[in-house]
DOPA-576578 format. One record per residue: z, y, x of N, C-alpha, C in turn; residue in three letters. Coordinates in steps of 0.001 Angstrom, whole numbers, padded with zeros to 6 digits, always signed. Layout:
% residues N
ZYXZYXZYXala...
END
This chain:
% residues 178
-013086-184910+130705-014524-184834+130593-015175-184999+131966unk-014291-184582+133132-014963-184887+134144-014938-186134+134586unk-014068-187067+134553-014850-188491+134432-015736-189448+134066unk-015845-188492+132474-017317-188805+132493-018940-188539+132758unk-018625-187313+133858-019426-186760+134237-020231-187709+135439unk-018924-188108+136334-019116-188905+137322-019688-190285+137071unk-019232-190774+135824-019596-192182+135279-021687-192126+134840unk-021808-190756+134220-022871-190674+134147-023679-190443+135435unk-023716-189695+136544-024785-189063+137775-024654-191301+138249unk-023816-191820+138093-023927-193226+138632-024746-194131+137546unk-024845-193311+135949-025258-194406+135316-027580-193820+135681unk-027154-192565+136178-028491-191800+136517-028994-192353+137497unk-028608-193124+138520-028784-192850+139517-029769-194890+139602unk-029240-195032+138300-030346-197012+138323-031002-196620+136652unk-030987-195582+136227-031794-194480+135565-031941-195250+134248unk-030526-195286+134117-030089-195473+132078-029278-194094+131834unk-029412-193723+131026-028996-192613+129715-027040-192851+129669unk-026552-191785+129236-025082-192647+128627-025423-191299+126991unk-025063-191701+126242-024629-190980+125291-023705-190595+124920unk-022986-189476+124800-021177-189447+124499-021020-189233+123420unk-022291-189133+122340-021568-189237+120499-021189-187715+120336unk-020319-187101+119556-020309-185682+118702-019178-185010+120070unk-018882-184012+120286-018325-183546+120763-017005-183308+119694unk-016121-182995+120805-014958-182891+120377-015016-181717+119287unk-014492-181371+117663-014992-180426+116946-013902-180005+116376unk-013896-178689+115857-012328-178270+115352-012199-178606+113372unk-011157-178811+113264-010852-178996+112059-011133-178723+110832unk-012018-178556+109886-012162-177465+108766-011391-178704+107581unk-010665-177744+106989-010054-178274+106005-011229-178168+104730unk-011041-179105+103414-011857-178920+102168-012984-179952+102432unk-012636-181046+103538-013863-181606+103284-014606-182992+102600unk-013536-183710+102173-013362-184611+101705-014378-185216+100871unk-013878-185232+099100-015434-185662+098768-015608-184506+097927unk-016581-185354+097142-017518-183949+096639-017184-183765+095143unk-016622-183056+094396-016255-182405+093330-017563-181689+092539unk-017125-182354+091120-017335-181994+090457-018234-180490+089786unk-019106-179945+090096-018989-178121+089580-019398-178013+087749unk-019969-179097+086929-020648-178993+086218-019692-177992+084712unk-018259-178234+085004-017167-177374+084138-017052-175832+084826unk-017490-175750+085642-017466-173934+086337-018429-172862+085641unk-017616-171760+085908-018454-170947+084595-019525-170056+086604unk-020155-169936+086138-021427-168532+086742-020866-168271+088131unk-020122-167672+087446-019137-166799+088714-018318-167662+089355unk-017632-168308+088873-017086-169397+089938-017949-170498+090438unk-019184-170794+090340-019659-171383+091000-019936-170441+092252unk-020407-169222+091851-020753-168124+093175-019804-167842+094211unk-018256-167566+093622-017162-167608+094085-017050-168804+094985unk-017425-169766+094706-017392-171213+095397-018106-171149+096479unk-019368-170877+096428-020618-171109+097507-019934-170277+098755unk-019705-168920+097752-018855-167909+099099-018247-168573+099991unk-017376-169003+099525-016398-169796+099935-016743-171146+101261unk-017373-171917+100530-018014-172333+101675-019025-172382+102559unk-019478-171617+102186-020925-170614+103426-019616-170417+104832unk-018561-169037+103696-018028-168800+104946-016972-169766+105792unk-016587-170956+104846-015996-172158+106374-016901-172975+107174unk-018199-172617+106139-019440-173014+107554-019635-172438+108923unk-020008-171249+108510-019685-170206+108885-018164-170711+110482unk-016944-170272+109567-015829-170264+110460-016077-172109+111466unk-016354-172419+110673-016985-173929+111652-017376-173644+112808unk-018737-173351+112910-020071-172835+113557-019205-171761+114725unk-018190-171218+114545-017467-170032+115226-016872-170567+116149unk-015782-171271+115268-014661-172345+116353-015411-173169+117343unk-016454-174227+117156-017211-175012+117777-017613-173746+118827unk-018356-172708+118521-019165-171459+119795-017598-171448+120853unk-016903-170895+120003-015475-170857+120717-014974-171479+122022unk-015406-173020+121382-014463-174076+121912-015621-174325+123192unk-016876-174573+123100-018049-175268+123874-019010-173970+124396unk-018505-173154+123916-020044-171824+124392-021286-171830+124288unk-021648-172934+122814-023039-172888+122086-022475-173273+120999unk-023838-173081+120110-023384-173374+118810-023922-174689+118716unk-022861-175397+117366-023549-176983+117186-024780-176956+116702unk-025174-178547+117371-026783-179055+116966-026171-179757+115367unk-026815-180742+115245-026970-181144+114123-025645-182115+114052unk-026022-183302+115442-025206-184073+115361-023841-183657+115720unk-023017-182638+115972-021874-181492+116181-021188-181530+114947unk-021825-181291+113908-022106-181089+112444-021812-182220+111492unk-021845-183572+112244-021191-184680+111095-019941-184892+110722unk-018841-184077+111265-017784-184349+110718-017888-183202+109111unk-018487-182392+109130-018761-181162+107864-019795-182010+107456unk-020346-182527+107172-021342-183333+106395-020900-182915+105050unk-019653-182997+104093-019428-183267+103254-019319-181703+102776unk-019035-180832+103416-019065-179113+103106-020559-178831+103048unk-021436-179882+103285-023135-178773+103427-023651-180090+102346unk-022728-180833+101908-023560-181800+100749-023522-180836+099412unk-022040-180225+099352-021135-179766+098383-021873-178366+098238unk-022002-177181+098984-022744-176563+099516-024485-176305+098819unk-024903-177597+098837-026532-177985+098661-026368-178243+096603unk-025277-178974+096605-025084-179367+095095-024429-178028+094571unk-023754-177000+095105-023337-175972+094268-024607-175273+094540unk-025718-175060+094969-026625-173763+095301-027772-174579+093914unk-027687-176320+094159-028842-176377+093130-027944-175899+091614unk-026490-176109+091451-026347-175744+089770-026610-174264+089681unk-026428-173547+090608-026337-172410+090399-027930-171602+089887unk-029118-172159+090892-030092-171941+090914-030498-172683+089377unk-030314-174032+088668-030541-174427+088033-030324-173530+086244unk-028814-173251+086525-028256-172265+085155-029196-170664+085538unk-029836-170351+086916-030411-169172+086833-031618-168966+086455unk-031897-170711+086026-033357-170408+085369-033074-170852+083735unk-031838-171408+083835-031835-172063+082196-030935-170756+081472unk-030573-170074+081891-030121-168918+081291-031181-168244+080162unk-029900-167607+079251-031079-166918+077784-031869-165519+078414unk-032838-165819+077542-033019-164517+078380-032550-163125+077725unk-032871-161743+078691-032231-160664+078508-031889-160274+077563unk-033296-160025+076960-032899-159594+075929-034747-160332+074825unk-034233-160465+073359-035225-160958+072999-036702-160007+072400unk-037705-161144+072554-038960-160463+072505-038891-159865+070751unk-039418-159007+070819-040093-158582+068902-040818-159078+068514unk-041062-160004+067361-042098-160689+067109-043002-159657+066162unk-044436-160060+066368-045011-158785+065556-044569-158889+064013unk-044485-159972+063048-043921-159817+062145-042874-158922+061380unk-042001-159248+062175-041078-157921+061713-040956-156657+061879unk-041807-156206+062587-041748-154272+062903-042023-153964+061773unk-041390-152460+061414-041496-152040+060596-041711-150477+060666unk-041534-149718+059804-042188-148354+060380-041310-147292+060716unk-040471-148108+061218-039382-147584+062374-039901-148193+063735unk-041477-148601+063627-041869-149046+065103-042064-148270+065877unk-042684-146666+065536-043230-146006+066641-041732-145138+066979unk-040491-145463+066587-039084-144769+067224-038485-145929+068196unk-039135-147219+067832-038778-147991+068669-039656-148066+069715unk-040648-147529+069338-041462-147505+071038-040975-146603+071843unk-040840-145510+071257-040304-144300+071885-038962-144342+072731unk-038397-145393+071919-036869-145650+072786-037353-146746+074109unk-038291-147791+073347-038720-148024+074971-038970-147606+075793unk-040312-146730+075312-040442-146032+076156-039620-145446+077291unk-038524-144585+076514-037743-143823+077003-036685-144816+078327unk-036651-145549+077659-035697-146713+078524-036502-147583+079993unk-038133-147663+079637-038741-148041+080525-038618-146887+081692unk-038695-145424+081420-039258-144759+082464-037814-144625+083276unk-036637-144575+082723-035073-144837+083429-034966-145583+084367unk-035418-147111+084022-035312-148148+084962-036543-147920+085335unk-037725-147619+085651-038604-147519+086370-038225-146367+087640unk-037444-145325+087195-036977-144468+088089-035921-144973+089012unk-034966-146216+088544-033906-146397+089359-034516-147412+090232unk-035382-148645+089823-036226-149204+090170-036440-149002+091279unk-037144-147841+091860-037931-147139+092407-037595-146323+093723unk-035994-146272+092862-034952-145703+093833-034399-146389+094975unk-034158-147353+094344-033577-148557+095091-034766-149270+095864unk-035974-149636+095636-037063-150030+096709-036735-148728+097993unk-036747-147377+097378-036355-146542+098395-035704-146610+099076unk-034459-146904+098748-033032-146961+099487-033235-148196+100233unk-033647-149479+099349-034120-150830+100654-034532-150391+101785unk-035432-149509+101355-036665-149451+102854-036408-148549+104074unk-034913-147965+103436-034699-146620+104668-033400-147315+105028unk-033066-149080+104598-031818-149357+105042-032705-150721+106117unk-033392-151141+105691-033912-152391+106135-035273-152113+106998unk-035819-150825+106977-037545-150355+107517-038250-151546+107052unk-038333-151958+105691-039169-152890+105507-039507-152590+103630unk-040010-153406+103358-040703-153357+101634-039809-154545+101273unk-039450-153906+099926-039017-155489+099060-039709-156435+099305unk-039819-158108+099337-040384-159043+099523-039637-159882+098898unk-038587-160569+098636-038316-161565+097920-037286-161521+096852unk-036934-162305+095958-036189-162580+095263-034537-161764+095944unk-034447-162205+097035-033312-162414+097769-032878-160750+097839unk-034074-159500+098319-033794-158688+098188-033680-157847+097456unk-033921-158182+095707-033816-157848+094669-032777-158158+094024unk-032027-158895+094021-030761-159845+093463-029751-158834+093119unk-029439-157602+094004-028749-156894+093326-028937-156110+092005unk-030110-155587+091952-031215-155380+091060-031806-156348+089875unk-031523-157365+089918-032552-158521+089569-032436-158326+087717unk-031190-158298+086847-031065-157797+085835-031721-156774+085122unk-031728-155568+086042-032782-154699+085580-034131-154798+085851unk-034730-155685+086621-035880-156028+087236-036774-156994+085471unk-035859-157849+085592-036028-158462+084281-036394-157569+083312unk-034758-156794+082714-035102-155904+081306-036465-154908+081394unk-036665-154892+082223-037936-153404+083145-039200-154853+082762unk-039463-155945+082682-040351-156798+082337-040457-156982+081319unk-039144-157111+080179-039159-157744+079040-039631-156140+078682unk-038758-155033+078753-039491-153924+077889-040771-153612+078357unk-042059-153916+078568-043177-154182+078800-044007-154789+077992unk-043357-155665+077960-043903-156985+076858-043655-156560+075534unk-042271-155690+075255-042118-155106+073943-042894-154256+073818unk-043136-153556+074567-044197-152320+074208-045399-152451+073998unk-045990-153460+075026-046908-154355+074183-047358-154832+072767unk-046209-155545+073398-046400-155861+071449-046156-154895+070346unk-045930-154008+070664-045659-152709+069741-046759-152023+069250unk-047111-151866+070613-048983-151197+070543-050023-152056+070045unk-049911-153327+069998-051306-154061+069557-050575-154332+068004unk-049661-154293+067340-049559-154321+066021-050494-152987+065403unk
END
């Protein structure tokens, strides 16, 4: 490398540029082409992403390692094919997380019957549970993070009951205006 150090202060010096292209980069295996996810169930797509976040990840490490910064962009073209793969597993995943059934289904007013006001009552009863754990957990966020829930991202562990805590709302709703 130090020859081309010298080749450059001479190519500086009648004041043209040299470019030397990607730096030398360490190996990540898995990168080949891009596979398939559309046969993966939920969890193995998640299992997957893990997966390669963290040889991004171990990428990004080796390169700090090797050079004592982390790569720019162009550092990064030999993994091209781990952050394509990467981008296509985060959209199926995101995609089945909106095409998913939902929780649980709405009551249509039609069918209640006068077993409605025991079924409110069990909502009821079920709303104020998850409203309490709910509640708990914004707690526990905020004395782990000193901050307020704000996105999707920090609900995700939660996000299931976040839902059912919406849909029984809407049931109760509709319970009361019959």
């Amino acid at each position: 490398m130090d020859a081309w150090k010298n080749d450059d202060t001479q190519f500086k010096q009648v004041g043209m540029r040299i470019s030397y292209g990607p730096r030398f980069v360490p190996e990540i295996s898995g990168t080949s082409s891009q596979p398939s996810f559309n046969g993966m169930t939920f969890s193995e797509l998640k299992t997957r992403k893990r997966e390669l976040k963290q040889q991004l990840r171990q990428y990004d490490m080796k390169f700090f390692e090797q050079h004592g910064i982390m790569p720019v962009k162009l550092d990064k073209v030999p993994i091209r094919q781990l952050y394509k793969n990467y981008k296509s597993i985060n959209n199926c995943i995101s995609a089945r997380g909106r095409d998913g059934p939902p929780i649980t289904p709405v009551i249509p007013k039609a069918t209640l019957s006068s077993k409605s006001s025991q079924d409110l009552h069990g909502l009821k009863t079920e709303k104020q549970t998850l409203h309490q754990m709910l509640r708990s957990y914004e707690k526990d966020f905020y004395n782990l993070h000193n901050r307020q829930v704000s996105c999707y991202a920090d609900i995700r562990p939660v996000a299931s009951q976040y839902r059912r805590y919406k849909e029984i709302k809407k049931q109760i709703s509709a319970l009361q205006e019959s």
